[in-house]
C-alpha positions as a printed Julia matrix, in Angstrom:
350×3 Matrix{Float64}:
   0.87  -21.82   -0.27
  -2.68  -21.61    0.58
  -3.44  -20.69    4.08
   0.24  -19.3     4.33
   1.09  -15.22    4.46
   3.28  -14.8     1.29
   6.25  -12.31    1.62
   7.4   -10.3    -1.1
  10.65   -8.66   -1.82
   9.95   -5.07   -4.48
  13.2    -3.53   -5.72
  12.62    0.21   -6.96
   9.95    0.46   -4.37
   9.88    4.13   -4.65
   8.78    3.99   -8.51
   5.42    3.93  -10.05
   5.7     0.18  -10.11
   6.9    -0.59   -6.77
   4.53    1.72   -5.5
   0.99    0.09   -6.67
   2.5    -3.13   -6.38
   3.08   -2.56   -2.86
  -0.49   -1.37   -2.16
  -1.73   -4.92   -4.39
   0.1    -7.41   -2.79
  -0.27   -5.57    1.27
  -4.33   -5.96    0.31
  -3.79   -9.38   -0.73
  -2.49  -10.22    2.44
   1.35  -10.28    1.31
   4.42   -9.34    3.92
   5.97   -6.59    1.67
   9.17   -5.59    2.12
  10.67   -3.21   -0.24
  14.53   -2.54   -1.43
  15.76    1.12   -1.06
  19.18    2.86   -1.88
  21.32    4.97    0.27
  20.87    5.98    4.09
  19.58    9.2     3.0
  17.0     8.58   -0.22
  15.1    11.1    -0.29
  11.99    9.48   -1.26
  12.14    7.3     1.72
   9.74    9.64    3.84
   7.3     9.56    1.09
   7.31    5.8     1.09
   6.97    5.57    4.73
   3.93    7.94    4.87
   2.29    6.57    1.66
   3.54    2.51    2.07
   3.68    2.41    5.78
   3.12   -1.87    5.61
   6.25   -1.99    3.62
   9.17   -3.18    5.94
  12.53   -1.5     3.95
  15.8    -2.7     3.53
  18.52   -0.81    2.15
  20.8    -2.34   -0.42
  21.37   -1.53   -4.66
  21.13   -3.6    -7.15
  24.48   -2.82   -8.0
  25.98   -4.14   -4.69
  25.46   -7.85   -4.52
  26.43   -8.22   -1.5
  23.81   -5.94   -0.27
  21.21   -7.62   -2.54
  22.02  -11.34   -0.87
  21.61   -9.85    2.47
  17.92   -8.5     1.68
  17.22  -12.13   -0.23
  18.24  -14.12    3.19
  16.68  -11.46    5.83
  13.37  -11.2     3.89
  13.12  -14.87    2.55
  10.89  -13.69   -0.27
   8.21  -15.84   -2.36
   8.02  -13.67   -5.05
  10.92  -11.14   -6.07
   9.4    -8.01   -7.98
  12.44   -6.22  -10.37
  11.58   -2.9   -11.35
  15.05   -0.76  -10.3
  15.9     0.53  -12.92
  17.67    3.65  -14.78
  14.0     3.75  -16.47
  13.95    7.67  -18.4
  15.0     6.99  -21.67
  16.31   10.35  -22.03
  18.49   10.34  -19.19
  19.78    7.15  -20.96
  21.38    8.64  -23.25
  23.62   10.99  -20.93
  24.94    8.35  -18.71
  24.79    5.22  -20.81
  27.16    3.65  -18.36
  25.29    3.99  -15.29
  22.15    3.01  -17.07
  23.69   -0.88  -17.7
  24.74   -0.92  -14.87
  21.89   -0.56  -12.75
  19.32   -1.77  -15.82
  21.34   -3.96  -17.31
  23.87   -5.76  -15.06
  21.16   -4.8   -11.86
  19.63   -8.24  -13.53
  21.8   -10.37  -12.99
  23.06   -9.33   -9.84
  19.3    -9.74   -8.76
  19.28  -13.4   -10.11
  22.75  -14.1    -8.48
  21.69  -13.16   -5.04
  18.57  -15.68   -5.09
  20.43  -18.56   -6.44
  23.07  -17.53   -4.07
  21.2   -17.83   -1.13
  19.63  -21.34   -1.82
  16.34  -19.83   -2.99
  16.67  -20.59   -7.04
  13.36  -22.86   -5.8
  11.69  -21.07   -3.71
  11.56  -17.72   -4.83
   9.46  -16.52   -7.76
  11.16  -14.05   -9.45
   9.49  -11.2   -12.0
  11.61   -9.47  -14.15
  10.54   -5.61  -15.69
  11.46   -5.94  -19.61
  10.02   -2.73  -21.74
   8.53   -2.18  -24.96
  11.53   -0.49  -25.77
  13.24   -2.83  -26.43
  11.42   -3.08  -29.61
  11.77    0.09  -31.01
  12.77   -0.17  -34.78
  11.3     2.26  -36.65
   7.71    2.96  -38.18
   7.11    0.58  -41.17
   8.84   -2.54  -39.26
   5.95   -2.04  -36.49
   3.69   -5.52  -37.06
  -0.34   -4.21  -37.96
  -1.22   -5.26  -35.05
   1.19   -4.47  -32.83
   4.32   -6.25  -31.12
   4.03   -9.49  -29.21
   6.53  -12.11  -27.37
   7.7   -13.48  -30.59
   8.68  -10.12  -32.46
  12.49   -9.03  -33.22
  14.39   -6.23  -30.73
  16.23   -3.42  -32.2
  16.15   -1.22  -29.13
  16.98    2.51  -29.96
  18.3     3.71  -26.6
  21.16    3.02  -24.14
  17.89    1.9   -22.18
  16.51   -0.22  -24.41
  19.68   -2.04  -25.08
  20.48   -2.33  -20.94
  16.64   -3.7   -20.56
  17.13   -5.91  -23.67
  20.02   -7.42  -21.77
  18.14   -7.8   -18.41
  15.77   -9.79  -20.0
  17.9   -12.25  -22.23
  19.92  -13.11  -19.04
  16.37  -13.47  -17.06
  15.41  -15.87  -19.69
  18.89  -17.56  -19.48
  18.76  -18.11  -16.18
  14.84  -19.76  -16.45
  16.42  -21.67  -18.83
  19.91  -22.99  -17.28
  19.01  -23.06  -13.91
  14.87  -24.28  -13.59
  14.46  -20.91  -11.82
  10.96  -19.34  -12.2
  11.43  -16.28  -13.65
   8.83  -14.32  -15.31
   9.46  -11.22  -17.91
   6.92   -8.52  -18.4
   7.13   -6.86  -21.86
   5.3    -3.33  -20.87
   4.18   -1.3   -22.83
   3.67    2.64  -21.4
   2.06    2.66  -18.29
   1.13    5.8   -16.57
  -0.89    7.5   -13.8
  -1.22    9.44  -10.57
   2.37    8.02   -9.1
   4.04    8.76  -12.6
   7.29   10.48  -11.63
   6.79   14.2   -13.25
  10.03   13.63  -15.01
   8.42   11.8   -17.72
   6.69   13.35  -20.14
   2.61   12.24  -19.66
   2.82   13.37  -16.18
   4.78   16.57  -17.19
   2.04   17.64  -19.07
  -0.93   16.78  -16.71
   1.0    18.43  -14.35
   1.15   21.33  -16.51
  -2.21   21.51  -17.98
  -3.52   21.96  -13.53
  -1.09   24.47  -12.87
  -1.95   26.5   -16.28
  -5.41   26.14  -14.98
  -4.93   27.19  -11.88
  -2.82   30.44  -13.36
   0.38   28.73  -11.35
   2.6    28.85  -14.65
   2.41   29.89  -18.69
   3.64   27.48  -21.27
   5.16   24.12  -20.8
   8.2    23.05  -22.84
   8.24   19.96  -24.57
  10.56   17.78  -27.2
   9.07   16.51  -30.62
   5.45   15.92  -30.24
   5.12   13.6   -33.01
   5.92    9.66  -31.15
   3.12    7.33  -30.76
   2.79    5.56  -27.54
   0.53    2.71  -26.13
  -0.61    4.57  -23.17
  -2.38    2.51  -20.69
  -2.5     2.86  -16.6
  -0.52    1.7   -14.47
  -2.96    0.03  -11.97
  -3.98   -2.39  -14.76
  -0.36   -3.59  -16.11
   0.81   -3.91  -11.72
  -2.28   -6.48  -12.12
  -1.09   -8.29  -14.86
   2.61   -8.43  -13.37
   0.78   -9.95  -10.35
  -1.32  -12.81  -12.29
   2.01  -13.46  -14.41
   3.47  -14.48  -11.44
   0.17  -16.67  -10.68
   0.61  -18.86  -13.53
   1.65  -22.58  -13.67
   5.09  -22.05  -15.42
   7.02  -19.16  -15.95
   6.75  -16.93  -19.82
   7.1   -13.92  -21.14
   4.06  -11.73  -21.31
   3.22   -8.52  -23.48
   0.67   -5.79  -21.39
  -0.79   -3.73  -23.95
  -4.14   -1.47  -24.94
  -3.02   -2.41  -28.93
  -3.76    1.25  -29.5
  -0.71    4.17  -30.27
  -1.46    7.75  -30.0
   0.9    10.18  -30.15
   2.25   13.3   -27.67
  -0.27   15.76  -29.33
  -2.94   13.21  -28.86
  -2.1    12.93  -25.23
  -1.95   17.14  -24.97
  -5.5    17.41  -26.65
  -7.02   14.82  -24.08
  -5.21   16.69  -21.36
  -6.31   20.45  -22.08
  -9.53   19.56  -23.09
 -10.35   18.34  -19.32
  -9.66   22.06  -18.49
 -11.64   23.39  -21.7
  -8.93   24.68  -23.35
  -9.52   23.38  -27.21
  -6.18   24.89  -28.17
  -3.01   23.8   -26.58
  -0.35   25.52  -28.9
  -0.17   28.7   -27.27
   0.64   26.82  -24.17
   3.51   24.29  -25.83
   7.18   25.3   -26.86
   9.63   23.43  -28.04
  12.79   22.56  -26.41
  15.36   21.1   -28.76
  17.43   19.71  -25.72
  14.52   17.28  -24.89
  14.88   15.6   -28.04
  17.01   12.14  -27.9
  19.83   11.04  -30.46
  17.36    8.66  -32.03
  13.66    8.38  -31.6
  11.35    5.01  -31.75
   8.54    6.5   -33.99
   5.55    4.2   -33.25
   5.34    1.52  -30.32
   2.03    0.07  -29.39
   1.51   -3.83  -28.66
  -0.68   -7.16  -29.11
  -1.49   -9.04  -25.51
  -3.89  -11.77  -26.8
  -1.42  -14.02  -25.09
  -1.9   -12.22  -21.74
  -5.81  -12.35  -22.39
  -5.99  -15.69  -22.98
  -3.5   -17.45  -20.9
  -3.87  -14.83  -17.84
  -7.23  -13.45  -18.42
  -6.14  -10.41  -18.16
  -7.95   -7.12  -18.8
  -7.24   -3.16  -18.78
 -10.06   -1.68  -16.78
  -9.25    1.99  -17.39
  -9.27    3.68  -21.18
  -7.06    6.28  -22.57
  -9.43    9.25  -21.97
 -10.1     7.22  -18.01
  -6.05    7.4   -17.51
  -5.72   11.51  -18.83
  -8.7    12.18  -16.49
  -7.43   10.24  -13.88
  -4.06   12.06  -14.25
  -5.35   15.56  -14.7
  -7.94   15.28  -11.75
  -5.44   14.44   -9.4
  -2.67   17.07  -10.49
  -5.56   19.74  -10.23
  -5.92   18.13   -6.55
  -2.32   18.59   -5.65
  -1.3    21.7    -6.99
  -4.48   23.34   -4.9
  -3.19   21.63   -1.96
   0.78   22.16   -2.59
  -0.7    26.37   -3.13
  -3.26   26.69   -0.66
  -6.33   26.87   -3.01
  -9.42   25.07   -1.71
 -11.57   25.14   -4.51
 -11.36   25.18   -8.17
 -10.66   28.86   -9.59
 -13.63   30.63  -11.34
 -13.26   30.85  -15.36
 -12.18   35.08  -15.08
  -9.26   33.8   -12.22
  -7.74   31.6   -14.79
  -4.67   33.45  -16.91
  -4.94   34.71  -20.62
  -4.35   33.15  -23.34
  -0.51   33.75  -23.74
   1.02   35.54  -26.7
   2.54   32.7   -29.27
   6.25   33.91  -30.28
């Protein structure tokens, strides 16, 4: 391949994912072309202002007919799978939808490049989560997950992604195809949708600064995540795709913290010491069942890959909190930072 432009085919181009990915592989020199839903998404304006290199064809990884037409028009090197049904809560409500798309979206990907003659060809990277994991807080290994430890996902999500990536691995194994599966663990930053809860708060903690809004409301504050940023794991997908054979790969800082640890980084970066005043709870953004403690081991990604996080947990909530501060003085027409006496009270705890 050396000497030759790659091309690159990124389903759920308009996630987190598919967006840094995008910007990776476009200054590597790839051809991107990314997979979007519908005539009318409307997130497709944002990824043709943002991603304007990307060359977008519309299909769904439900449809395989639409997904066999974007493998043969785009003749892809390297397939990138991140569409997904990926909120965990949202899992829950429409469990059906989420296999579906998460779940049987897998396959229908695989199908469509062994369809089109490509099953040697095309390199094919697969988005498995650390939730598939889940279990519960004394079956989490000392030092965290890796490649060899046993699922019990916890969510319709979990169980759909567990799926994806069993048939993934089934098709490595039953058809030669070189198919790679990332076992993530969280991965947030700038591009995190604001659905999800680390972004929810950053985006919270600027507008509180900036006297925009009160309180935010939250679920249960007591999970532990492995938090690390997104840039770095989009990296790691990228090298995992590098390698001499195709495997399974854990991305992980090997560090949990929970929601209140993420709140204190995030409030302190606006000098607020004291976040409870700020936080209610909202018992509908609790789940049916919670995965108490996730965090992960990749000394297999370190040694085979050499791959390394560049950016620390207090890097990624300063990261995230810098830019919402930028955009919510942009989206409100305020230039500069307020002074300290323009910021809003402390509100009254009830």
């Amino acid at each position: 391949m050396d000497g030759v432009r790659r091309t690159a085919l990124i389903t759920g181009i308009t996630g987190q994912d598919g967006s840094h990915l995008a910007s990776l592989l476009h200054d590597k020199g790839y051809r991107v072309f990314g997979l979007i839903r519908g005539q009318h998404n409307p997130r497709r304006a944002d990824v043709e202002r943002d991603l304007p290199f990307v060359e977008l064809l519309e299909g769904d990884v439900t449809d395989p007919a639409s997904l066999v037409r974007a493998v043969e028009d785009s003749q892809p090197d390297e397939l990138y799978n991140f569409a997904a049904i990926s909120h965990v809560g949202y899992s829950f409500k429409h469990p059906t939808l989420t296999m579906e798309v998460t779940g049987k979206g897998v396959l229908n990907v695989l199908e469509a490049i062994r369809l089109s003659g490509l099953s040697t060809k095309t390199r094919m990277y697969q988005a498995s989560t650390s939730e598939m994991f889940g279990g519960v807080d004394y079956a989490v290994p000392t030092t965290g997950y890796t490649e060899e430890s046993p699922f019990h996902p916890r969510s319709p999500y979990g169980v759909a992604k567990l799926y994806g990536h069993w048939i993934a691995k089934n098709y490595r194994e039953s058809y030669g195809m070189f198919v790679v599966c990332g076992l993530l663990f969280n991965h947030e930053g700038e591009r995190r949708g604001t659905e999800f809860v680390t972004r929810k708060i950053t985006r919270a903690v600027a507008r509180i600064s900036l006297g925009l809004q009160d309180t935010v409301s939250l679920g249960v504050l007591w999970p532990k995540r492995d938090w690390g940023y997104a840039g770095d794991y989009v990296r790691g997908i990228w090298m995992m795709m590098q390698h001499d054979q195709p495997d399974d790969f854990v991305l992980a800082t090997g560090t949990a913290r929970s929601i209140e640890d993420f709140l204190t980084a995030a409030f302190a970066r606006i000098g607020v010491e004291d976040w409870r005043p700020y936080v209610s709870f909202d018992p509908a953004q609790t789940r049916a069942a919670e995965v108490d403690n996730l965090f992960g081991d990749s000394s297999k990604a370190q040694e085979v890959l050499g791959w390394r996080r560049e950016v620390d947990f207090d890097g990624l909530v300063t990261r995230m909190v810098a830019h919402d501060l930028d955009q919510q003085r942009t989206l409100n027409g305020l230039a500069s930072p307020l002074p300290p006496e323009a910021h809003p009270p402390h509100p009254v705890q009830t």
